[in-house]
Structure formats: structure tokens, C-alpha cells
N, C-alpha and C positions, 0 to 999 in steps of 0.2 A: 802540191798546194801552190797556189796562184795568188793574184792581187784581182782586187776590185778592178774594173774599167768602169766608165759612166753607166753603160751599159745594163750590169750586171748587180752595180750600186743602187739603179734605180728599180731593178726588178725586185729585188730583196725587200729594200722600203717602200714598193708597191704593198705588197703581200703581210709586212707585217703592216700596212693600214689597215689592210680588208681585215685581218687577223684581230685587231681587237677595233675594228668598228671607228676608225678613225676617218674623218671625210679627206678624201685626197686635195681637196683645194685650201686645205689647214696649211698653214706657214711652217715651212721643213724648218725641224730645228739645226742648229749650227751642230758643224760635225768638223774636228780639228783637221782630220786627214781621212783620205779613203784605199788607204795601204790598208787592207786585212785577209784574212782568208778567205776565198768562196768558198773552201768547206767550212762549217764551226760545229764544234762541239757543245756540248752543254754550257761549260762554263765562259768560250768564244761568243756564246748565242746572248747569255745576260749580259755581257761585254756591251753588244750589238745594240740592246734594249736601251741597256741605258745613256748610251751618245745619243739616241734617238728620243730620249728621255721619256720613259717606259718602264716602267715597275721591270724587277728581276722574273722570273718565272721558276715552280715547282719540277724537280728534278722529272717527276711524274707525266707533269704536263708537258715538257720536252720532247716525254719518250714516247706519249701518243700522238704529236704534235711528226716527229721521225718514223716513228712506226706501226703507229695506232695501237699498241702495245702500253699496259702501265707497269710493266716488271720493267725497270729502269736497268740499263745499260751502259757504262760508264766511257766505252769505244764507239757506240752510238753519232752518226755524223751526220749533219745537215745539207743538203746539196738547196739547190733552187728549186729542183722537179718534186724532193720529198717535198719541202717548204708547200709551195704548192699547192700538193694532194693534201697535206695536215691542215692549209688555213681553210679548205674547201671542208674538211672533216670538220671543222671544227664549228666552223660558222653554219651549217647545216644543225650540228649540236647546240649549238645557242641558239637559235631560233624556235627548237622543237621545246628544248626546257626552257630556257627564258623567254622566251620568244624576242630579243632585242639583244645584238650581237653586241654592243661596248659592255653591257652589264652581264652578259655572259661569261665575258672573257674577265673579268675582274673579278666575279665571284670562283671561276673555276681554273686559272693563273697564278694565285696567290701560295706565297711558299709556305705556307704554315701545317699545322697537320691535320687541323681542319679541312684545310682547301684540300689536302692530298686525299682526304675520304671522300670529299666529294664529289670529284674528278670520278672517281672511281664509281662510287652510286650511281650518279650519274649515265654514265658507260653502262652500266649492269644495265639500268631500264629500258635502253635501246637494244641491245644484247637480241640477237633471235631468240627464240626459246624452243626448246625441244620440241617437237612433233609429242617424244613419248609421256610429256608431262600432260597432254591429255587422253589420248591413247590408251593409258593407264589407268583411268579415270572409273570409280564403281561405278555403277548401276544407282539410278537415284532409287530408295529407298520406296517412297510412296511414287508410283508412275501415275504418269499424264494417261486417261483413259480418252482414246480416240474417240470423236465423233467425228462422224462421214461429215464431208464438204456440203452437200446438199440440204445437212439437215442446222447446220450453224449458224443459221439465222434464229433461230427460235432463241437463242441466247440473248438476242438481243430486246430490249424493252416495246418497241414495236409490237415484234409479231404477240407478246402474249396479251398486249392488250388490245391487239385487233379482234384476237381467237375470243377474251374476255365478253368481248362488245358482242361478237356472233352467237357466242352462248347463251348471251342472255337475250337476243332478238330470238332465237332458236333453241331452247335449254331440250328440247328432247333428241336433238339430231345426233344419231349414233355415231355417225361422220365425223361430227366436232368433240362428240365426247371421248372419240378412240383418238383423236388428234391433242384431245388435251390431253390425255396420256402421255402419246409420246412429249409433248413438249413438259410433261412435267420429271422423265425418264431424262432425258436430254438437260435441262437446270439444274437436275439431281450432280451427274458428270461434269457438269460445268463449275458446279459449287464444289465440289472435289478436286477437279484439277486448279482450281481457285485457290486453293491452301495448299496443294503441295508444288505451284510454284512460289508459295508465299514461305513454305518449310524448307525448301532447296537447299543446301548448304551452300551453292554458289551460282552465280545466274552469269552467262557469258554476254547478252543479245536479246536487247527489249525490241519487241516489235512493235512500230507508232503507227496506227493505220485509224484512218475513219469509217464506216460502217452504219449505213441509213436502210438502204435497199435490201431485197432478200441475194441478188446476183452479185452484189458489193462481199458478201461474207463469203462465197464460193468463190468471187475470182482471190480475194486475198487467201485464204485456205488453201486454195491449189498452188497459190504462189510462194509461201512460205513455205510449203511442202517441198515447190521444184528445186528452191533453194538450198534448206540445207539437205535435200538427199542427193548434191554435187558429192563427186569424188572427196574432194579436198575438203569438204566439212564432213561428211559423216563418217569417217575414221578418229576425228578429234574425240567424240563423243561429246560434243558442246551440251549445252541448255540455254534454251530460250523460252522468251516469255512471246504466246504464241494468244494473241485477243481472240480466237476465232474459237477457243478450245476454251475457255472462262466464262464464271458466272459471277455477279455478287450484286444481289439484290437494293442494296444501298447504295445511294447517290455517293455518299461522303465518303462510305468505308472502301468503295472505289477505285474514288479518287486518292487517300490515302494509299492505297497498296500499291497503285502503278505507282503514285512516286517514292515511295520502296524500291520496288522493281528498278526503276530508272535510277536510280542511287545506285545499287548494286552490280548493276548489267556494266560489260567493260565498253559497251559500244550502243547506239542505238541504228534500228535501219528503221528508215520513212520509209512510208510508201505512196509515193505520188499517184493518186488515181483521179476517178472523172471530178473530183472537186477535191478544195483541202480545208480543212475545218483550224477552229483555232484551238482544238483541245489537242490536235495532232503536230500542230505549228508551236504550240506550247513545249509540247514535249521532246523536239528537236532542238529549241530554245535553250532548254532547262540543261539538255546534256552536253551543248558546248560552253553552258555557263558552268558546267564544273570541269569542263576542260579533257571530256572525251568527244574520241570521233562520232561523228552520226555519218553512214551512207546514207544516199538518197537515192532511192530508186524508181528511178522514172522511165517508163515503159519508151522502147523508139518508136511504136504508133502504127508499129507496121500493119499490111494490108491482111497478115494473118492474125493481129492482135484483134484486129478492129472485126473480122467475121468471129474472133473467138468470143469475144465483149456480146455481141449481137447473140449468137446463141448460146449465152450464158443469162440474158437479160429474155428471153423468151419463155426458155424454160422455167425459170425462177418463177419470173414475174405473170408468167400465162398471157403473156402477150401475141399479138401478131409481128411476121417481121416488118410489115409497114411502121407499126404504133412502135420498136424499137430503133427502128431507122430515126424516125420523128425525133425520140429520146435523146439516143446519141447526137443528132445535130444540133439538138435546144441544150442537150448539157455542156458541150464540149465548143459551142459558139450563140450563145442565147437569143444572138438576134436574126441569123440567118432563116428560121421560117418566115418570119415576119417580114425583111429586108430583101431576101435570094428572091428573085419574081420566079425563076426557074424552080427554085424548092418550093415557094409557093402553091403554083402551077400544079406541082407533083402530090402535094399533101390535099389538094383541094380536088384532082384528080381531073385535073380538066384535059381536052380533047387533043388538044394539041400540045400535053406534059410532055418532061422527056420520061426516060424509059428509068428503070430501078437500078439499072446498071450504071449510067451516066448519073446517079445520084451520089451510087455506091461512090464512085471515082472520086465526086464531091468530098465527099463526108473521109474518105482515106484520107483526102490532102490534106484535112480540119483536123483530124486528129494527130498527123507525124507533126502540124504544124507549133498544133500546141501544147504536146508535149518537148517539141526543140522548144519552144520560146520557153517553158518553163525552167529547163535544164539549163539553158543560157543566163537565166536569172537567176538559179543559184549559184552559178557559176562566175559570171562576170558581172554581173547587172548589178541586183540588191544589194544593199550593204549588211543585209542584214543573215546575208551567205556569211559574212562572217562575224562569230561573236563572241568579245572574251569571258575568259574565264575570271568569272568576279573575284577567286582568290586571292591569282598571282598578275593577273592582266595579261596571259598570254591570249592571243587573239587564233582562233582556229575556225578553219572552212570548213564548210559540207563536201564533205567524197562525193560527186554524182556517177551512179554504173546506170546504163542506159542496155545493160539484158543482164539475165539468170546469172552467166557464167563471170561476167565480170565482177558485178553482185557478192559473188562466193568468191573469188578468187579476193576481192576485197576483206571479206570478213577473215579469211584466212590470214591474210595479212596483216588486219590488226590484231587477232589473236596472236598470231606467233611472233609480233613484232617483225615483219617483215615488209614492212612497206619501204619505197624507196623513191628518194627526190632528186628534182632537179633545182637548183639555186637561179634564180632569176632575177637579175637586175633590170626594173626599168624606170622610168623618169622619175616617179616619187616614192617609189616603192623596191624593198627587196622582197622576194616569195619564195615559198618552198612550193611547187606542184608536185601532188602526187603522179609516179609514173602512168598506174595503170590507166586512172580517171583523167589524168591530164587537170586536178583540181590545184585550188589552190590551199592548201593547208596549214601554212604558216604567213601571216607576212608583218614586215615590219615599216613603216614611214619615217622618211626621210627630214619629214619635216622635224625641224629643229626643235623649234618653241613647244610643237606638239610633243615629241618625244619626251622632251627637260618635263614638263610639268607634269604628264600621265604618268613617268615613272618616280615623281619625287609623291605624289601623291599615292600612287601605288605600294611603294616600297615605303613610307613614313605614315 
């Protein structure tokens, strides 16, 4: 055992600032002498606290604080480098539950036996969790009756009142009559898998997607398929709430069930596609205002996305691939028929156009471009990437997976509690980023006056 140097004195009272959220340019309190151990033990450590004048700390909180451990150990010893790694453990913990590290460490420091349950609660919700606690998982009771991808537009209010409208310009055409068939076979499976994801005894993953087009319902249906039949989820045995496989005939009664659903589900995934509605912006809204994760999935725009969009939007729609090309330009940049003289040129089909190729090239670069610019604004841009939880005030970001696999390996992560952060400090902000997404997940403001008043009105 050793003596303080300047050095070493100052490292210590570095660490317990960051430790309970103290600004470093605060006026060091008076301290008689700086003869002490650089190792301390538990009761060395409240010694420490209180020259520095600092509440004592729970025997518990020590021992995750030394070992990330709550079974207390009474030989247990502090060096600098545990010190350290426990205020980084710990400040990472207050920012995820409370989202604001001085009132973290106050609520979860305190020596009473209260604080010692909580510390520990706490600890449990971050805790991984078994792979086998879904794995295990029965068989839902009433199953989800598949409808094919191609035929899941008829679910949607559109097509049965275009079919309505045809019928009655046309009531004898055997065509429309064996078509209304199917789509009334098809509302049938949808009003069924309708109630037994509403009977589910447990919903893991609301799926928030918009849906206008006949090509919109097949690209979302093949994508929430490629998703969870990843490795890494379809061993869980998860449940999701899948729009493309649902019916329910009333506006209200609807609307009522998904936010059920979204109440329930532990996560929501968006799905960013060629536009975003605000009943889908709603419901990404809704689930960081109760303070779950939402991923956001927005496609990288690649050159194989954009031929797959295109003969996904032909066949649906019975289009040509010129009048698709046209689509995709006018959705994904509204003004460039009008504005491009060269796409101009091309739609008007004049002599000296360029060629469909030289469009193609166009229209790939309009797409990767504005699915990054989207992905940037949930990311860094908007503020409304991040949004609290009206409970507690914690403030949480949108995950963005930019493919399939990241996507899954996301979802996995928040199931099983495994996601993991990096702690980032910068000018007016501390943040939690997620690894995989590189998002921001947590963060908290520096500002002074902001802090004092949002958390006295939060917490009173």
C-alpha cells in the first residue's frame, strides 16, 4: 500500500466526478491531507466520499462499482483501473434507466435497503437473457394463416373498392366475379390472423409500415419474411405483428388494436420505404414515448434494390418498365421529370434522349441518395430521432439497420438484452451509441438550467 502523489489524487477525483455526474470545472472541495491509500476498500472508499463531500455509498453498490458483482465481499479492493471500468459501468447504467447520470447515481448509491433492491433490479433488466427462455417457447395456440405475398394487397381498402367499382360497371364478368372470390377468401384469413394476433398471449415486434400500392404490400411481405427467417431470430420462436397478413374492416376498431399491439410488442421496426405517412411516423413516436426501442429500417438503395422495386412495381401494378422508371423518379425525387432536361428528353422520347441505361445510372444515384439522406436524419439531423419517454423523461433514439442482417441481428439484441454501447462525450452532450447501428440511444445535455428544470419537473 502506497500514498497518494498529485498524480494519482487527481485521477481518483477525476472518476468519482464522472461517477456521479459532477461537472469537473465545480470548485474541488477542501481536503486536509492527501496521505491515503491507492488501494481502498469499502469502508477506505466512504472515507474518500466524504472529504470530497459525497454521500457514503451501499456496500452493494461498491461491489458492482469493484466487480460488477452484487454479492458483496468484504476483501474486495479498489485500484484506479477497477475504479475506472466500474464508473464507465455504471454511467452507461444511468443513462439507460435514468437517462441522466447525477440522478442515477443518487437513486442507486444510497445505503438504505431500499437502494440495495434497487441496484439490483436494476442490474437484472439489463442482465442478457437466455437464448432458452424463447427457444422454449409453445406453439401459438390459434396460428397466423399464410397468405402468399402477391396476393396481400387485396387486404387493403383500395383494391376491394376498385374490384367494387368494376363490378358494378361490369356485374356479369366471370373474371371479376371469381376475383371477388378470392378477395373475399383472402379478408376471410386476414380477419382471422386479425384476432389471433390480438389473442397472442405475448407479442415480441409490431411491424410500422405504410401500404398504398399493390407492389408496396409484396415488397413489405417479402421483407418482413427475409427478416425474421435470419438465423438468429427464427430459433427464438418470436411473434410479430406482421400488417401484410391482417384484416379489420373498421377504421376505429383498427386503429384501436394496433395501439394494443404497440403497447404490448417489446420493440417496434419501421420501415422506411418510397414515402412515410404519418400514421407510421405516429407509431414510431408512440413507442419511444413509452420508452421502447424502435429499429428503423431503411433500405441502402442499392443498384440491386432499385431493379428489385422496379420488377416488383410492373408486375403488381401491370405496368411497362418505362411508366415504372417514370414512377420511381417522380416518387423518390418529385421534381426531376419536370426539372432533369435529360429525363425530360427521355419520358418525351425525343431524338436525341439518352438511352434507358444512362437513366437507370440516374435514378440508382436518387435512390442510394435518399435513402442516406433519410438515414442521416434519423440519425443525426432531426430532433425528433430522439424522443422521451413521457413517463420517466428518459430520452431514446431510433436504431437505424441499413440491410436484412443488421436488421435481425438488432432485433436479437433487443430481445435478448444484448445490445452494447459506446459512452461518448461531446461539447454539449453525453450519448450512449449503439455498436451495431452506430446510433444514438441514450443521451443526456449538459446544459445546466435545461437539466435543473426538466428533471425537477419530471420527477415532482
Amino acid at each position: 500500500m502506497g500514498s497518494f502523489d498529485d498524480s494519482s489524487w487527481n485521477q481518483f477525483r477525476a472518476q468519482i466526478l464522472k461517477l456521479t455526474g459532477k461537472d469537473d470545472r465545480e470548485e474541488e472541495s477542501s481536503f486536509p491531507t492527501r496521505v491515503d491509500p491507492i488501494e481502498m476498500t469499502y469502508s477506505q472508499f466512504n472515507e474518500f466520499l466524504l472529504h470530497l463531500s459525497f454521500n457514503r455509498v451501499s456496500e452493494e453498490f461498491f461491489q458492482v462499482l469493484v466487480e460488477r458483482s452484487t454479492d458483496f465481499e468484504s476483501n474486495s479492493v479498489l485500484t484506479i483501473g477497477k475504479l475506472t471500468d466500474g464508473v464507465l459501468f455504471f454511467r452507461k447504467l444511468f443513462l439507460l434507466e435514468y437517462g441522466d447520470i447525477r440522478f442515477g447515481y443518487k437513486q442507486l448509491s444510497i445505503c438504505n435497503r431500499t437502494g440495495i433492491a434497487t441496484l439490483k433490479d436494476v442490474i437484472s433488466v439489463y442482465r442478457e437473457i437466455e437464448e432458452g427462455y424463447y427457444t422454449s417457447r409453445h406453439d401459438q395456440l390459434i396460428k397466423i394463416e399464410p397468405i402468399n405475398g402477391e396476393d396481400t394487397f387485396y387486404l387493403g381498402y383500395i383494391a376491394g373498392d376498385d374490384l367494387r367499382k368494376r363490378l358494378k360497371e361490369s356485374p356479369e364478368s366471370k373474371e371479376l366475379t371469381k376475383e371477388k372470390e378470392k378477395l373475399e377468401r383472402i379478408i376471410k384469413a386476414g380477419t382471422k390472423n386479425h384476432y389471433a394476433y390480438l389473442s397472442s398471449d405475448y407479442l415480441d415486434v409490431y411491424v410500422a409500415t405504410s401500404m398504398r400500392k399493390k407492389h408496396e404490400y409484396l415488397l413489405t411481405n417479402e421483407l418482413v419474411s427475409k427478416v425474421f427467417s435470419k438465423s438468429v431470430l427464427k430459433k427464438l420462436k418470436l411473434r410479430w405483428f406482421d400488417p401484410t397478413q391482417a384484416y379489420c374492416s373498421d377504421r376505429i376498431d383498427k386503429g384501436l388494436s394496433e395501439a394494443l399491439m404497440l403497447k404490448r410488442a417489446q420493440l417496434t421496426l419501421y420501415m422506411a420505404q418510397e414515402s412515410d405517412t404519418l400514421g407510421k411516423d405516429s407509431e414510431l413516436a408512440v413507442t419511444l414515448a413509452q420508452g421502447k426501442p424502435v429499429i428503423a429500417y431503411i433500405p441502402e438503395g442499392s443498384k440491386s434494390y432499385v431493379d428489385d422495386l422496379l420488377k416488383k412495381y410492373m408486375r403488381m401494378e401491370g405496368v411497362s418498365k418505362r411508366e415504372a422508371i417514370h414512377y420511381a423518379l417522380q416518387t423518390f425525387k418529385s421534381e426531376l421529370p419536370w426539372k432533369d432536361k435529360l429525363i425530360r428528353a427521355w419520358l418525351d422520347e425525343d431524338a436525341n434522349a439518352p438511352s434507358e441505361a444512362e437513366i437507370m445510372v440516374k435514378l440508382y444515384s436518387v435512390v442510394e441518395e435518399v435513402y442516406n439522406k433519410r438515414a442521416d436524419v434519423l440519425k443525426s439531423v432531426h430532433p425528433l430521432g430522439i424522443q422521451v419517454n413521457l413517463n420517466v423523461g428518459v430520452a431514446t433514439g431510433v436504431l437505424v439497420a441499413r440491410n436484412i442482417e443488421e436488421c435481425a441481428k438488432l432485433i436479437e439484441s433487443v430481445i435478448l438484452s444484448k445490445l452494447e454501447f459506446d459512452l461518448i462525450e461531446v461539447e454539449n452532450h453525453i450519448l450512449l451509441k449503439e455498436r451495431i447501428s452506430k446510433s444514438v440511444f441514450r443521451v443526456m445535455t449538459k446544459d445546466q438550467v435545461l437539466s435543473n428544470t426538466f428533471w425537477n419537473f419530471y420527477i415532482n
